[in-house]
N, C-alpha and C positions, 0 to 999 in steps of 0.2 A: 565461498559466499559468507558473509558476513550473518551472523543473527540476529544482527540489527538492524533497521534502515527506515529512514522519514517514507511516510505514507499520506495521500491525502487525508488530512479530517475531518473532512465536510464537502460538499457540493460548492461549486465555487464560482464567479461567473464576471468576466471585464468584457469591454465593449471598445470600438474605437472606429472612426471615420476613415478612410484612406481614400485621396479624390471621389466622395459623394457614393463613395462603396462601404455601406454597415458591416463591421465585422462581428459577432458575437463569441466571444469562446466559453464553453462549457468545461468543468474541470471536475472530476469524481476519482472514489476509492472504484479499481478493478481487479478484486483479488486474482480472480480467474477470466478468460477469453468470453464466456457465457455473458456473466455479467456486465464484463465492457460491453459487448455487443447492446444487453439488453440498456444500456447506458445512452448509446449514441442512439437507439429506433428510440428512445424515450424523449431524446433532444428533438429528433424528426419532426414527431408529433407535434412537440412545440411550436416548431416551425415549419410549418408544412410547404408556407408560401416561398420562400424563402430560394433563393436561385440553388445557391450549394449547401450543404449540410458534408463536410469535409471533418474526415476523423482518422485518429489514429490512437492505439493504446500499447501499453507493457504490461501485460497480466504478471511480473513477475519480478525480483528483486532489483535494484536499476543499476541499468545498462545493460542487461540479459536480454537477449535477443530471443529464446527459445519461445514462449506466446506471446507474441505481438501480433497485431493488424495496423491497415491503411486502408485510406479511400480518397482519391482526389474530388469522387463523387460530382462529373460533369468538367470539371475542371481542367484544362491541358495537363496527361499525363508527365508525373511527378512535379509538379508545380506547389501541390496542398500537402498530401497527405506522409511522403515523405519528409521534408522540410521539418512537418509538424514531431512526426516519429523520433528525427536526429536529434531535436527538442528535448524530447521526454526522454530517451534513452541517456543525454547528456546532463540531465538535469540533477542526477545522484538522489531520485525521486522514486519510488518502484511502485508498484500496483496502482497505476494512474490511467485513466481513458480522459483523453480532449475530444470534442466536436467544434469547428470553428464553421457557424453558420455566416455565409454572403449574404449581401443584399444587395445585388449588383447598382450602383446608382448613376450609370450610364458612361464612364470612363473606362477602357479598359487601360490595362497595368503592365500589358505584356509578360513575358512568363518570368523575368527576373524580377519582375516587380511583385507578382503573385506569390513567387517564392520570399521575398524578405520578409510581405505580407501576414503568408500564413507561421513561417518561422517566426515573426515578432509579436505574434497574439498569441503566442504557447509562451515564448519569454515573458510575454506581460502578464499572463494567467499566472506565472510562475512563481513571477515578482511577490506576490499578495496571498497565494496559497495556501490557508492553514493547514499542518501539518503535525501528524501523532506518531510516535516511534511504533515503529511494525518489529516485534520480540516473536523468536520462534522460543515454544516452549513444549516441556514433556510434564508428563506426570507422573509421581513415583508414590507409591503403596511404601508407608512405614510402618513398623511396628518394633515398639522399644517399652526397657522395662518402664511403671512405675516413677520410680526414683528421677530419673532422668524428662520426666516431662517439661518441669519448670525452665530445667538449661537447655532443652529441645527446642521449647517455643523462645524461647531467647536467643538461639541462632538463626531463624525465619528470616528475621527484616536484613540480616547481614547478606542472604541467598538471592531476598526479591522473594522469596517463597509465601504461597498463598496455600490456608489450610482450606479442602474443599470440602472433607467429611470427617467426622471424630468417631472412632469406634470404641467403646472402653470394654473388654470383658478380661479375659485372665492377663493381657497385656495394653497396653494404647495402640491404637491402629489410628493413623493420618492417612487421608489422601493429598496428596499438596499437588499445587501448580508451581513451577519454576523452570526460568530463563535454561532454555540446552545448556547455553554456555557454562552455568554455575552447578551443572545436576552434579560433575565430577567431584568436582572440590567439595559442594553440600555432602557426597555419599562418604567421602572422606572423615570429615568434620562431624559426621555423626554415627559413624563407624569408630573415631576416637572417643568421643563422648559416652557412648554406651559399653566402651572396652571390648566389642567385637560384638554383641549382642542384642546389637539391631539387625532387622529383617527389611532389608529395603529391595522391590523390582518396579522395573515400569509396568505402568498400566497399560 
C-alpha cells in the first residue's frame, strides 16, 4: 500500500437528465465505513422524496476492497450500487462514499441502461472532484544536544516534518509530525548530525 493517495477534499455534487430520469450524485471524504454510512442517511434526508437513494463507498486506500459497501436501494439488483463501487474502486481515489439519487421521470432504462446510468454519474462526479493528498504519518519524540538545534530545524522542510511541541531543559526535546515514508531516512539524517547523540522514539 502506498502512503500516499488522492482523497476527496470536499463535498461534491453533478446532476444529469437521462430520458426525463434526474440523476443526482453526491461525492464525500469516507475515512472509515461509519462515516460513509453516516454520509449517504445525510444524502437520504436530503432527499427523502426521491425514488432511489443508490450508494456505494471505499472506506480505505483505492482499490482495496476490505471496507466497502453498496445499495442498489429499490433498484433491480446489481443495476446501481455495484456498477457504482467498480467506479470508485477503479478510480485510484480512496476514502470516498457516492450516493446517486433517482428521480424516476417516467421512462424506464432497462437494467443495461441503469447500469451505464449509475456507472456514468460516479464517472462524472469523478471528472470534477477536488482532491487532497491522504499522507499516512508517525510521530517521533527528539531530543538532541544544544549546538545542533539550528541544523536540526534546517533539515525539517527536506522530511515534510512538522514540529508539534518544543521542550527546552538540560537538552531540546521536539515532538514532530512526519510522512512514514521519510521517518527512516529523517532518523538516519539526524542520528548523523548529532554524531549518535540524538534520542529519537515514536510516540
Amino acid at each position: 500500500m502506498s502512503d500516499r493517495y488522492p482523497i476527496p477534499a470536499a463535498f461534491h455534487r453533478v446532476e444529469e437528465i437521462i430520458k426525463r430520469s434526474r440523476f443526482i450524485t453526491s461525492m464525500g471524504h469516507a475515512p472509515d465505513a461509519e462515516s460513509a454510512r453516516a454520509f449517504v442517511a445525510a444524502v437520504k434526508e436530503e432527499f427523502p422524496d426521491a425514488t432511489h437513494n443508490c450508494w456505494a463507498f471505499n472506506a480505505g486506500p483505492p482499490g482495496d476492497t476490505a471496507s466497502v459497501g453498496l445499495s442498489d436501494d429499490g433498484e433491480p439488483s446489481g443495476t446501481a450500487g455495484k456498477p457504482m463501487l467498480n467506479g470508485l474502486l477503479h478510480s485510484g481515489v480512496g476514502e470516498i462514499v457516492a450516493v446517486v439519487t433517482r428521480y424516476f421521470g417516467g421512462t424506464k432504462l432497462g437494467t443495461g441502461g441503469l447500469v451505464r446510468a449509475y456507472a456514468g454519474l460516479v464517472k462524472l462526479g469523478l471528472e470534477t472532484l477536488p482532491l487532497r493528498e491522504m499522507v499516512v504519518t508517525t510521530q517521533l519524540a527528539v531530543t538532541i544536544p544544544y549546538p545542533s538545534v539550528t541544523l536540526f530545524k534546517r533539515l525539517l522542510p527536506d522530511f515534510e516534518a512538522e514540529v508539534l511541541e518544543e521542550a527546552f531543559s538540560e537538552e531540546a526535546g521536539f515532538t514532530l509530525e512526519l510522512p512514514e515514508e521519510r521517518a527512516e531516512d529523517f532518523v538516519a539524517a539526524v542520528t548523523e548530525l548529532t554524531t549518535g547523540r540524538a534520542k529519537i522514539h515514536e510516540k
